[in-house]
N, C-alpha and C positions, 0 to 999 in steps of 0.2 A: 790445286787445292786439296789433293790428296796422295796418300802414301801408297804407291805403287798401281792408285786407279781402283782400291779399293775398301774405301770407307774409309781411311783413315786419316781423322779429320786435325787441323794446324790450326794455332791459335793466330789470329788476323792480327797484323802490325797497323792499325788504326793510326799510326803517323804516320807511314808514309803510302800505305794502300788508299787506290783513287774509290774503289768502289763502296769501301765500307764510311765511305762520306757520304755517299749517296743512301745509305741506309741510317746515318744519323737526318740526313735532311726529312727520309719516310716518318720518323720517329716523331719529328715535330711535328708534320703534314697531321700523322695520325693527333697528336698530343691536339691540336688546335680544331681541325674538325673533330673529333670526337671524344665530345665531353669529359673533363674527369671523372671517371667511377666511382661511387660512392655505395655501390651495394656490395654486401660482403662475400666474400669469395664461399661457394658451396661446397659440400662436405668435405671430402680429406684437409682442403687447405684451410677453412673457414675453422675445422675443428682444433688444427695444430694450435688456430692463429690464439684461441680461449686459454692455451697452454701459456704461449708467452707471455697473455696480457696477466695470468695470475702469476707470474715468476718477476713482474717488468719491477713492483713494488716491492721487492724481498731485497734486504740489506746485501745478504749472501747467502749461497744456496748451502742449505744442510739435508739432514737423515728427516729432518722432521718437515722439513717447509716444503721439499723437494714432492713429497707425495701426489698432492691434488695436481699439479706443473703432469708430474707423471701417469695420474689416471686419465687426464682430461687424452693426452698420446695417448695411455692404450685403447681410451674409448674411438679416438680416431682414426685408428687403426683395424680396429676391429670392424667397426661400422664401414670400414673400406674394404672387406672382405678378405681381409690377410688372418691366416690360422691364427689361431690360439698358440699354439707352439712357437711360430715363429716373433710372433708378438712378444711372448714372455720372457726370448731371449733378448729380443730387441732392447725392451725397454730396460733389461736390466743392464743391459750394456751402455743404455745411456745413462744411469742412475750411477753408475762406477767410475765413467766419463767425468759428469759432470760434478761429484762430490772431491772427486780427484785430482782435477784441471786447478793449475794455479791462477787464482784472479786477477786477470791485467787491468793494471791502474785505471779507469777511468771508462771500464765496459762494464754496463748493465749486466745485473743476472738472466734478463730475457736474452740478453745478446748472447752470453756465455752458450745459453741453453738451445739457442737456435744452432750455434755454429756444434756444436756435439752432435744435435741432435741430424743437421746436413752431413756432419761425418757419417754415422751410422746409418744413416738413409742409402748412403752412396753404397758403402760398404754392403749393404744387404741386397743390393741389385748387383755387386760385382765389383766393384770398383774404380775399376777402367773399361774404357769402350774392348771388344771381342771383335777383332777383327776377322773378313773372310778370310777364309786360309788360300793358299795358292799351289799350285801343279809343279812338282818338281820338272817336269818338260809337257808339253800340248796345253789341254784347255784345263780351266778347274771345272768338276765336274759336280754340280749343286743339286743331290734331288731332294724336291719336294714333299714333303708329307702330312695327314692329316684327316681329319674327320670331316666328311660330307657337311657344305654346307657354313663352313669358315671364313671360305676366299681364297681356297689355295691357288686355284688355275689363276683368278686374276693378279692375288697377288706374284705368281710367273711373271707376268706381263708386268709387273710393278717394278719386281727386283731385275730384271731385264731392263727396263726403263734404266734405273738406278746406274745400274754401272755401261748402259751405253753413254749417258749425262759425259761418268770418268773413262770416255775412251775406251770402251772395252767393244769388242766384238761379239756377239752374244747369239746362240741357235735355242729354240725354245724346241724340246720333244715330249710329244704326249704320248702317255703308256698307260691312258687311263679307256682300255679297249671295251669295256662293259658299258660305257656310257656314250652314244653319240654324238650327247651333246657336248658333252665334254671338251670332244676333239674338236669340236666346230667351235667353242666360245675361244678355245685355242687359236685356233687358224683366225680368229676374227678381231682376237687382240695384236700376234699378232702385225695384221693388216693394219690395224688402229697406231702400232708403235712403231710399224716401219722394219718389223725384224721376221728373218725367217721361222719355219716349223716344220720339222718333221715330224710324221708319222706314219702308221700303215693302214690305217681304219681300223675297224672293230674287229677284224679276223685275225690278227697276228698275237703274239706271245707276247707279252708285256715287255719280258726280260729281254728277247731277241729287240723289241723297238727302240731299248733303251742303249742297248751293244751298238745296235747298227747308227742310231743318234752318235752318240762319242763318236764313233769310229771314222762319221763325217765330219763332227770338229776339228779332229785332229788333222784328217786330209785338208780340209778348206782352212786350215789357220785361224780358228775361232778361238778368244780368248776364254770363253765361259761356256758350257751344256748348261740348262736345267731343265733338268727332266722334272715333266708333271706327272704323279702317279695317282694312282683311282684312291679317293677316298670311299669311306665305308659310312655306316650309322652310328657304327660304335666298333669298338676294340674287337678283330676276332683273329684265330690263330691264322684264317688264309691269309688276311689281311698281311701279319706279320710275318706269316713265310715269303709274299712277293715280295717286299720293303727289303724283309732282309736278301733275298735273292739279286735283285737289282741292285742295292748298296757292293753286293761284295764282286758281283759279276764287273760293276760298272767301274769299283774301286772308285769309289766317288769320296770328294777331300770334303766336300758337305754334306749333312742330311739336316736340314732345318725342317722342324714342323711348325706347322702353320697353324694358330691356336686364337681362339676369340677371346679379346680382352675381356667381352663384356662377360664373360662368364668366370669371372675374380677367381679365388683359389681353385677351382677346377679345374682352370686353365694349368693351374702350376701343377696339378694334380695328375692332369692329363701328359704335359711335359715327361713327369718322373715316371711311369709306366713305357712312354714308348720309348725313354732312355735305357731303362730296366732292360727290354727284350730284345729290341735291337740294337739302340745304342744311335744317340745322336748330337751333334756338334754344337745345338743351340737353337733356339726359338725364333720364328717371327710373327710377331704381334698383331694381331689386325686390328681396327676401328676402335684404334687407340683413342682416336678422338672425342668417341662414342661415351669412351668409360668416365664416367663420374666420381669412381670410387679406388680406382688405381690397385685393387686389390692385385690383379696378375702382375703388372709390372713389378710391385715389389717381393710378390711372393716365390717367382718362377726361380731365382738363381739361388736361394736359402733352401724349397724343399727339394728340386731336384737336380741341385748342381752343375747344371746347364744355364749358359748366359742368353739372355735376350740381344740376338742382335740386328734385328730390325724391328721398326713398329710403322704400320699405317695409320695416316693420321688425316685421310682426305680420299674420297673416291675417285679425283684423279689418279692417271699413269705414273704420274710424278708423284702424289703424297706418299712418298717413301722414304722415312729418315734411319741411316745408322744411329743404332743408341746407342745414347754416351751416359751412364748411371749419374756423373757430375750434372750434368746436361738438366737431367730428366727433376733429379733431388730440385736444380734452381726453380723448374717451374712448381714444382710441388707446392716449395715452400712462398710461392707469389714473386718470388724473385727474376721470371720470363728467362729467358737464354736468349740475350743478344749474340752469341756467335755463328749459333744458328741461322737465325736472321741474318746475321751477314752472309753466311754461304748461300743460303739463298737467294740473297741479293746477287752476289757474284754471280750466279746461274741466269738472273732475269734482265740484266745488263750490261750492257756490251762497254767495253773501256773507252773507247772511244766517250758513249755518252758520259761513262763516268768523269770523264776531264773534262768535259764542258761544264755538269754538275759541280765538280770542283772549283771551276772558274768561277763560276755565276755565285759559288760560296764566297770565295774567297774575299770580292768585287762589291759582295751583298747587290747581287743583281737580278733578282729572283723575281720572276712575273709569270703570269697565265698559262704562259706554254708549259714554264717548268713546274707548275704547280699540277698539270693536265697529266705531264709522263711520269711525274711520282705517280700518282693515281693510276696509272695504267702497270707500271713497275711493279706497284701492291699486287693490282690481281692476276700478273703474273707467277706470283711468289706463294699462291695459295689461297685458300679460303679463310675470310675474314677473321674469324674467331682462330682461328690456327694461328695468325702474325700477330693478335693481341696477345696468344701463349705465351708469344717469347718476347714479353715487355714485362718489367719488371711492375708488377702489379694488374697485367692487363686482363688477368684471369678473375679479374673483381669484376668485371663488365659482366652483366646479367643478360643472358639472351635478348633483352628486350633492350636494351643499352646498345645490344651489340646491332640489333634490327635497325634501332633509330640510327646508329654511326653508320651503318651502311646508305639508308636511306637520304644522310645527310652528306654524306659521296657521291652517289648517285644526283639527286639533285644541284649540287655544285658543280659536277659535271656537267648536266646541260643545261647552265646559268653561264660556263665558260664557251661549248658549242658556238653560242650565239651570240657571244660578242667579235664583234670588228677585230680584224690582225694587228689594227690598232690600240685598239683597247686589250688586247691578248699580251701584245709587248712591252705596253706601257700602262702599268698598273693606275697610277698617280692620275689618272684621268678620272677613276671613279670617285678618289677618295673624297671625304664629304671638306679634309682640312686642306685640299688641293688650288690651287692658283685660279680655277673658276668654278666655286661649287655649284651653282646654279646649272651649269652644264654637265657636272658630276652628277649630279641628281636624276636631270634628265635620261642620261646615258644607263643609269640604275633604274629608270623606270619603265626604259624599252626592255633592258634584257630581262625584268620580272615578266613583263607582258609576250615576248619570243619566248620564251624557256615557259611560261606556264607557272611562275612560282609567283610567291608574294614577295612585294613591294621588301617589306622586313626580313625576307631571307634574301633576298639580296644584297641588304645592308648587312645583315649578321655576317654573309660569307666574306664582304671586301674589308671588315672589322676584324677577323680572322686568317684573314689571308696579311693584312696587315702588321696584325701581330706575331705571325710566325714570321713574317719577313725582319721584325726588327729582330729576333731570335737569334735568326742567321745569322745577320750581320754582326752582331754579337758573338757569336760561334766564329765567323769568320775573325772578327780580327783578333780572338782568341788562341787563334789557330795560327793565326801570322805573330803573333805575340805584341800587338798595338792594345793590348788590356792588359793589366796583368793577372791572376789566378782570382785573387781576393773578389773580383768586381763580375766575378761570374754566377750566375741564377744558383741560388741557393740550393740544396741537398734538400730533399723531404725531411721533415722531422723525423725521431726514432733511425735515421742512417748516421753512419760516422765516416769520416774521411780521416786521412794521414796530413798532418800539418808539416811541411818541408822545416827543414831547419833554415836559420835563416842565413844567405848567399848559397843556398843547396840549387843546383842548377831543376828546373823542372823535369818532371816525367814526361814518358811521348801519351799522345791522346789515350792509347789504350788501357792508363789505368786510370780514366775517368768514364770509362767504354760501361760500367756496370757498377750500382753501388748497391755492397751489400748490406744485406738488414746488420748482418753483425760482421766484425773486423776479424779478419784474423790477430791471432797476439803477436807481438811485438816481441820481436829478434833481440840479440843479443846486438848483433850487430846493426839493427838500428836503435839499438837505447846508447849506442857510446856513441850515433851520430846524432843524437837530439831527438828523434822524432817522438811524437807524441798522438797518442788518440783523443781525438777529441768530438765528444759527443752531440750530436746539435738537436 
């Protein structure tokens, strides 16, 4: 699932891959227990969205209509804590874009303006994902760097995590000697992830802990060093004569600093200073999750030329994702990143379960058990509000949405606990339009009474659990081709899909994997095959 084991992420073949089935099954699981969202997504995304809905009514975009579409972004922009400077190029680059772009037949001007505007979104993070670099022979050697009080030592322990996940072999060395604690939150993570640490305690040379660190990777076959180094309070010249001493002594292929999202352009501000003095290969993001306002993500690669390429997104060992600027634009714009979610599926289940997944899809055979290991799959795969990020609109869930959908898991949970192996396998015993509902009822009315819930959420959950099962089965014979395209659950409004020409043989699953708010335009060489956009 990745390119040489480090970070470099492949786009998932949803026709014939078993486990990103199992991530459309989560999809519905989540779709059916937890509510549609109806509150509007908060600042950066909720402000973009004021942008489109004033561009949705314009015949075609000009010099003159184009304005308020463009203040409503810079005000979004701004208010997310990205400079004024880099703002001002922004917007005019989407204002040049979008007056400029020829209008494909049958796409709204909010569509037009979305899909520009996801261009230049991309484009100002980077482009493309920034891969680690690798060691022309022994380990790559990654040091760390940063201000007190960021996350650097843990995030060690994250990005250590990260690439043992892709096979890698990994020694964690602390050279952060002024601080006791330091070495110990070291040694304690770690313990926690299963990986060795060197050090020498508080009396040794920084730069000698970091030489003699390498020097065991390379004897013991380790594919990665990263060395932990002492953060400071602030910026000062010892700070940067160690930094740079260990970089050049250690000839290290990374120096990422480790920088707080929640602190928006300063982060990016802080970036382009320790790039200036010593000079460093790229960012990684902490409590990304945290940030509301996305100012550092977009700002860090425009003021200081350096890419973001990691971000945490979870206080587990694991919330560590390589950024992908495509990746990141999708969630922005409410669009989630289902690929993501699939890798992370691939990470929480095993193939094996995935073919049985499969089968029970295919067969529309879906009961208790398999409704229980999706549910347990999920919170494998992260924290709740993190797997709604990457659904296409899941970022609309308001904290309190997201409380109730937990707790509304949670209690479905132990409403399944306590039913019979019987009733676990064979759903159709609860159902109220089942071959003996009097006994259906009853059987609903022990497990309120065992599980501690009401009577009505018992019924809401078998009414729900119902309905995603006919989903499936749907999806299933979709999927075997016993439906054909047309008789499949409708596109949300304001989305557009590709109408096949007609005897055009179908696409494989994965270009129904994500629909976007706007289409891309239309080829040359799909207008002499027929195809058309068509808007719904």
């Amino acid at each position: 699932a990745s390119h040489a084991g480090l970070g470099m992420s492949r786009l998932p073949d949803l026709a014939t891959d078993l486990v990103p089935l199992t991530v459309l099954l989560s999809l519905l699981l989540l779709t059916s227990v937890a509510s549609s969202p109806t509150a509007v997504a908060g600042n950066l995304t909720a402000n973009l969205q004021s942008a489109w809905q004033k561009a949705a009514g314009l015949g075609e975009l000009n010099a003159e209509n184009i304005k308020e579409p463009l203040r409503d972004i810079r005000r979004a922009l701004l208010e997310a804590d990205v400079s004024l400077p880099v703002v001002r190029r922004f917007v005019k680059r989407v204002e040049e874009r979008a007056l400029g772009t020829e209008v494909v037949k049958g796409v709204r001007p909010d569509q037009q303006l979305v899909k520009v505007v996801a261009d230049e979104l991309t484009n100002l993070m980077g482009g493309k994902q920034a891969p680690l670099a690798t060691a022309k022979s022994g380990p790559v050697v990654i040091l760390m760097a940063g201000l007190q009080g960021v996350g650097k030592t843990t995030a060690c322990g994250k990005l250590a995590t990260y690439l043992r996940r892709r096979q890698q072999k990994v020694l964690l060395v602390g050279t952060d000697v002024y601080r006791p604690a330091a070495i110990d939150q070291l040694q304690t993570l770690g313990k926690q992830v299963g990986m060795p640490v060197f050090d020498k305690g508080t009396d040794a040379d920084p730069v000698e802990v970091a030489l003699e660190g390498v020097a065991k990777g390379k004897a013991e076959g380790f594919d990665a060093v990263i060395i932990d180094t002492a953060g400071r309070l602030q910026v000062d010249p010892k700070l940067m004569a160690e930094l740079e001493s260990i970089k050049r002594e250690t000839q290290a292929e990374e120096t990422l600093l480790v920088v707080d999202a929640m602190t928006g352009q300063e982060a990016a501000n802080l970036v382009d200073t320790f790039n200036q003095q010593i000079g460093i290969t790229g960012a990684l993001l902490t409590k990304l999750d945290g940030d509301s306002r996305g100012g550092a993500a977009l700002s860090i690669r425009e003021v200081s030329g350096r890419p973001i390429k990691f971000v945490g997104i979870g206080e587990r060992m694991e919330d560590l994702d390589a950024f992908v600027p495509e990746r990141m634009t999708s969630r922005i714009l409410g669009m989630g990143d289902v690929l993501t979610l699939v890798e992370k599926a691939e990470e929480a289940v095993s193939e094996e379960e995935a073919r049985r997944i499969q089968e029970k899809l295919m067969n529309a055979n879906f009961d208790f058990n398999d409704f229980q290991s999706q549910m347990a799959m999920m919170e494998r795969m992260g924290a709740f509000s993190n797997v709604m990020a990457m659904l296409p609109g899941g970022n609309k869930m308001t904290p309190k949405q997201q409380r109730d959908a937990q707790k509304s898991m949670k209690n479905f949970g132990a409403m399944i606990d306590v039913m019979t192996d019987e009733e676990k396998s064979t759903p159709d015993l609860l159902m109220p339009d089942g071959e003996d509902p009097a006994d259906a009822e009853a059987r609903r009315t022990r497990i309120a009474e065992e599980s501690e819930q009401e009577v009505e959420q018992v019924d809401l959950m078998v009414a729900q659990f119902q309905s995603m099962r006919l989903q499936m089965a749907n999806l299933g014979k979709l999927m075997k081709g016993d439906i054909p395209m047309e008789t499949a659950p409708p596109i949300p409004k304001g989305h557009a899909r590709r109408r096949r020409p007609k005897g055009a043989a179908p696409k494989p699953l994965a270009s129904m994997a994500v629909a976007a708010a706007a289409p891309e335009p239309i080829s040359t060489e799909e207008k002499e095959a027929g195809v058309e956009v068509e808007v719904l």
